[in-house]
C-alpha positions as CSV (number, residue, x, y, z in Angstrom):
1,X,62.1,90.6,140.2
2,X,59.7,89.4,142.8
3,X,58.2,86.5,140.2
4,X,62.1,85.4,139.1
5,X,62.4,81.7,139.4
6,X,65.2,81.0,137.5
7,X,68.5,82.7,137.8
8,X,72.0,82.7,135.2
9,X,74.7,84.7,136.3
10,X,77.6,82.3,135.5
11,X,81.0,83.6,134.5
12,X,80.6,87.0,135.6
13,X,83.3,87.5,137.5
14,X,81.2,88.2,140.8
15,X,83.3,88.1,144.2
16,X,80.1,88.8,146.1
17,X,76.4,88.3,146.3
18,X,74.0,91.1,147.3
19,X,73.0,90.7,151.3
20,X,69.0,91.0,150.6
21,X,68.8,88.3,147.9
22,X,65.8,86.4,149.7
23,X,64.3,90.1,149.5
24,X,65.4,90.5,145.5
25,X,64.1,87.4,144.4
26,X,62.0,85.8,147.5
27,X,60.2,83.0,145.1
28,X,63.6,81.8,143.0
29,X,63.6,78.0,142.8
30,X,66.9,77.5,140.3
31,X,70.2,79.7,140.6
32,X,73.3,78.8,138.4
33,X,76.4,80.6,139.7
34,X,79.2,78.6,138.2
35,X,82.7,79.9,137.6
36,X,82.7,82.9,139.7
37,X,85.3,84.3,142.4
38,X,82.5,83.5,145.4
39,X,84.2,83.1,148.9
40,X,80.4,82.8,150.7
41,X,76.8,81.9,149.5
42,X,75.2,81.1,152.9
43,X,74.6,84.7,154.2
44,X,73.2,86.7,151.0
45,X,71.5,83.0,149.9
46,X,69.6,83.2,153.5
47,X,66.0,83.0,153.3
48,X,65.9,81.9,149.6
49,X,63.7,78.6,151.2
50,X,62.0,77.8,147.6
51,X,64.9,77.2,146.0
52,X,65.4,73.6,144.5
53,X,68.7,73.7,142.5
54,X,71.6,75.6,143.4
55,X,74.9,75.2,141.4
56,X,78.2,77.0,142.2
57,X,80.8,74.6,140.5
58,X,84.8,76.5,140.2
59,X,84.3,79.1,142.4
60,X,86.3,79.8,145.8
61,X,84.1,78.1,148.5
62,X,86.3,77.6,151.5
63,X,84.2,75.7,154.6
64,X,81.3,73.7,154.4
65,X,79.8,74.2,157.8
66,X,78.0,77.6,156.8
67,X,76.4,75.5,153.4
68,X,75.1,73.1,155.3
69,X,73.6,75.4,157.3
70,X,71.9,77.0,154.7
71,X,70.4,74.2,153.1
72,X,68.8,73.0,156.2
73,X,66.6,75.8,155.9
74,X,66.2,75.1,152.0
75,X,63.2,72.3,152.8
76,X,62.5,72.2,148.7
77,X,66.0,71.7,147.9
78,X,66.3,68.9,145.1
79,X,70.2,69.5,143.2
80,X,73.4,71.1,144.6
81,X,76.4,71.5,142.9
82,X,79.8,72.9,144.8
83,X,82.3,70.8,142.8
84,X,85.5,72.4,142.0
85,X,85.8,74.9,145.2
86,X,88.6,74.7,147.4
87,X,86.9,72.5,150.2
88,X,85.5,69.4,147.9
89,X,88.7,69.5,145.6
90,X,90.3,65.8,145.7
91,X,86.3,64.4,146.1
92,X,85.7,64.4,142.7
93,X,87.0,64.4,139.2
94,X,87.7,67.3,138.3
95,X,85.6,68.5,135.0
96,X,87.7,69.3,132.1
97,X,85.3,67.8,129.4
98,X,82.4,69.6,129.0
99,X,80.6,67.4,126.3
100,X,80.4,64.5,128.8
101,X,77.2,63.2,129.3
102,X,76.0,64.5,132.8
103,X,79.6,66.0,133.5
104,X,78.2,69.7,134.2
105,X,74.6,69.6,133.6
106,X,73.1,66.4,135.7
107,X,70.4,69.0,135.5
108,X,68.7,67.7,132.3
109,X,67.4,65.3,135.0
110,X,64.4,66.5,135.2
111,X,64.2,69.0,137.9
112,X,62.6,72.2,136.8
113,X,61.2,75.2,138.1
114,X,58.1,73.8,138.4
115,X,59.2,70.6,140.0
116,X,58.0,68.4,136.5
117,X,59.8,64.8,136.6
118,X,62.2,63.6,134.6
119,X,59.3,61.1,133.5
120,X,57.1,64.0,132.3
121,X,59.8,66.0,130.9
122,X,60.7,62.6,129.2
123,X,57.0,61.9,128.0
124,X,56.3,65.3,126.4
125,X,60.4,65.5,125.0
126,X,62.4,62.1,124.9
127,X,65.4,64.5,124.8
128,X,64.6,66.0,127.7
129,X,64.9,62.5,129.6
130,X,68.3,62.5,131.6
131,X,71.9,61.5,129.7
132,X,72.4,58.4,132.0
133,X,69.0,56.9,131.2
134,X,69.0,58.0,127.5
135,X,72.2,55.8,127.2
136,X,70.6,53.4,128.8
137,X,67.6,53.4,127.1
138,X,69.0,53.1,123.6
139,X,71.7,50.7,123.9
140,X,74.4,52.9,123.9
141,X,78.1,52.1,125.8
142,X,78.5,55.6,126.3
143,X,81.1,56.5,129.2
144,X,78.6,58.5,131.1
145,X,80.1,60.8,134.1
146,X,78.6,58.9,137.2
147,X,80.4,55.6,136.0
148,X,84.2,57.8,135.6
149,X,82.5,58.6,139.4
150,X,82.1,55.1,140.5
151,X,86.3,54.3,139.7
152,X,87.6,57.6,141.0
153,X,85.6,57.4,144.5
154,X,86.8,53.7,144.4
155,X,89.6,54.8,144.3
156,X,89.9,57.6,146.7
157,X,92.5,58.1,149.7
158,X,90.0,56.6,152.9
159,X,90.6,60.3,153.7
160,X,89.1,61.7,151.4
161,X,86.6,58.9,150.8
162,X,85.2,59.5,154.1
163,X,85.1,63.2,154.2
164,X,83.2,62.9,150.9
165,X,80.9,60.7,152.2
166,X,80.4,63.2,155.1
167,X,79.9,65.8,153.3
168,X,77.1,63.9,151.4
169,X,75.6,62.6,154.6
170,X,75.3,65.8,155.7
171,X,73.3,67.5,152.8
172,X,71.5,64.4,152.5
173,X,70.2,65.0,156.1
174,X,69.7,69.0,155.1
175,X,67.4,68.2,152.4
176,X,65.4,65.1,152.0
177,X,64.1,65.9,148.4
178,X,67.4,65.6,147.4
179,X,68.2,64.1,144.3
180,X,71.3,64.8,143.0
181,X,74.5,66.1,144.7
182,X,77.8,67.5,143.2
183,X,76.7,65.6,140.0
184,X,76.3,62.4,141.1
185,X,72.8,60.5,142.0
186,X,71.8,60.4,145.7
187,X,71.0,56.8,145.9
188,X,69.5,54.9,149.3
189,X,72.5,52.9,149.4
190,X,74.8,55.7,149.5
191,X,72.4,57.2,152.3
192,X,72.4,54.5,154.5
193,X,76.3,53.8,154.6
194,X,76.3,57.8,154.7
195,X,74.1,57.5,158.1
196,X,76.2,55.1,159.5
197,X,79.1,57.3,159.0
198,X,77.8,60.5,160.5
199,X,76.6,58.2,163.6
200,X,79.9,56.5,164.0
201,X,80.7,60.6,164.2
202,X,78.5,61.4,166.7
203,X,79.7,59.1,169.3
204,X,83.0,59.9,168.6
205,X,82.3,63.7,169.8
206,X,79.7,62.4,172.3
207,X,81.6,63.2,175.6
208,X,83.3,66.3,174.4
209,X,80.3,68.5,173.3
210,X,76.9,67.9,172.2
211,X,76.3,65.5,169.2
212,X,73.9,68.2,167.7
213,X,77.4,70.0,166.3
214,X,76.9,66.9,163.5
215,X,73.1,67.4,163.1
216,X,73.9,71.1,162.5
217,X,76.7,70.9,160.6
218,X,79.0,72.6,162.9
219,X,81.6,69.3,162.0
220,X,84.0,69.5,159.2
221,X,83.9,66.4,157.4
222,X,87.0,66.8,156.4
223,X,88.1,67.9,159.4
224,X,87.2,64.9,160.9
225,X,88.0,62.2,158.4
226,X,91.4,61.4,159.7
227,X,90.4,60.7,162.7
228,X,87.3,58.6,161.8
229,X,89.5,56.4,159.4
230,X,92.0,56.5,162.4
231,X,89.8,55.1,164.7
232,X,86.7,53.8,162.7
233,X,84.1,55.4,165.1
234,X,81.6,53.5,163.5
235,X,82.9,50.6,164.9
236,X,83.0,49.1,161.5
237,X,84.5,49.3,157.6
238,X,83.9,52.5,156.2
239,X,83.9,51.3,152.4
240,X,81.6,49.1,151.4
């Protein structure tokens, strides 16, 4: 198993992961662990630094501190998917229609094993090219899963909204080859306002312990977001 770079083991009822994984399988660069009973990754995923797309949507992921953790050591990192687990329910829709283009699989991207762009996967196999710019391309009005996005985080409870948005920032910060998070396109914009947010953050902790608790992830967003939207650390509107 020391060549695997891709790994399926979604739906199979697993509660744990073995604790030598970066031994097992040292040069994996894709792991799909959807719909499992998972209550940690970040131990037995240690040391698993190639890795560029990690998805563990509907399983029972409690904290986030720990996953940000991980993926700062994860310098390759490129998609992460952890919708549907108990700490990021309420961020996003929840995914109950499985033929919805980029719902589940924002993976047809472009994002491979061997790192090919969605432009080359797209040159060699137009059907390889990703949902949103397939619909895009020929004309279509198709209700694509990153525009349902848009509304519902429109939408959101400031709450929620901002512990989303810390969350992201977070990751973001963890992997800068990141392209795609919990199904929905990292864009600049979103990365900006996210920095904003986490640095609004850090001065509100600046005073009561260091500010590298944010930089390490050692700050629940979610912990946090009431008293951000409380009192706007940022000094400014968190929405945009």
């Amino acid at each position: 198993m020391y060549n695997l770079v891709y790994l399926e083991m979604a739906a199979c009822r697993l509660s744990v992961l073995p604790e030598n994984m970066s031994k097992m399988v040292p040069n994996l660069r894709v792991i799909n662990l959807n719909y499992n009973f998972l209550g940690d990754i970040a131990k037995p995923m240690a040391g698993l630094s190639r890795l560029r797309k990690i998805s563990v949507v509907g399983s029972r992921l409690k904290g986030s501190k720990s996953i940000v953790r991980m993926l700062q050591k994860m310098p390759e990192m490129e998609q992460v998917d952890l919708r549907m687990n108990p700490f990021s329910l309420g961020w996003y829709l929840p995914i109950i229609v499985h033929d919805l283009h980029g719902a589940l699989q924002p993976s047809e991207r472009g994002v491979s094993v061997t790192g090919d762009s969605d432009a080359v996967a797209a040159e060699s196999n137009p059907k390889a090219a990703s949902p949103q710019k397939r619909g895009r391309s020929n004309g279509s009005s198709a209700v694509t899963w990153q525009d349902l996005d848009n509304k519902f985080r429109r939408d959101l409870p400031d709450e929620l909204y901002v512990a989303r948005l810390g969350f992201r920032g977070l990751v973001m910060r963890a992997c800068p080859k990141l392209v795609m998070l919990d199904g929905v396109e990292v864009t600049s914009g979103e990365k900006e306002k996210a920095g904003k947010l986490l640095k609004g953050l850090e001065r509100s902790v600046n005073g009561h312990g260091s500010t590298k608790a944010v930089a390490m992830g050692a700050v629940d967003p979610e912990a946090s977001a009431m008293s951000l939207v409380a009192g706007r650390a940022g000094g400014g509107k968190v929405r945009s």
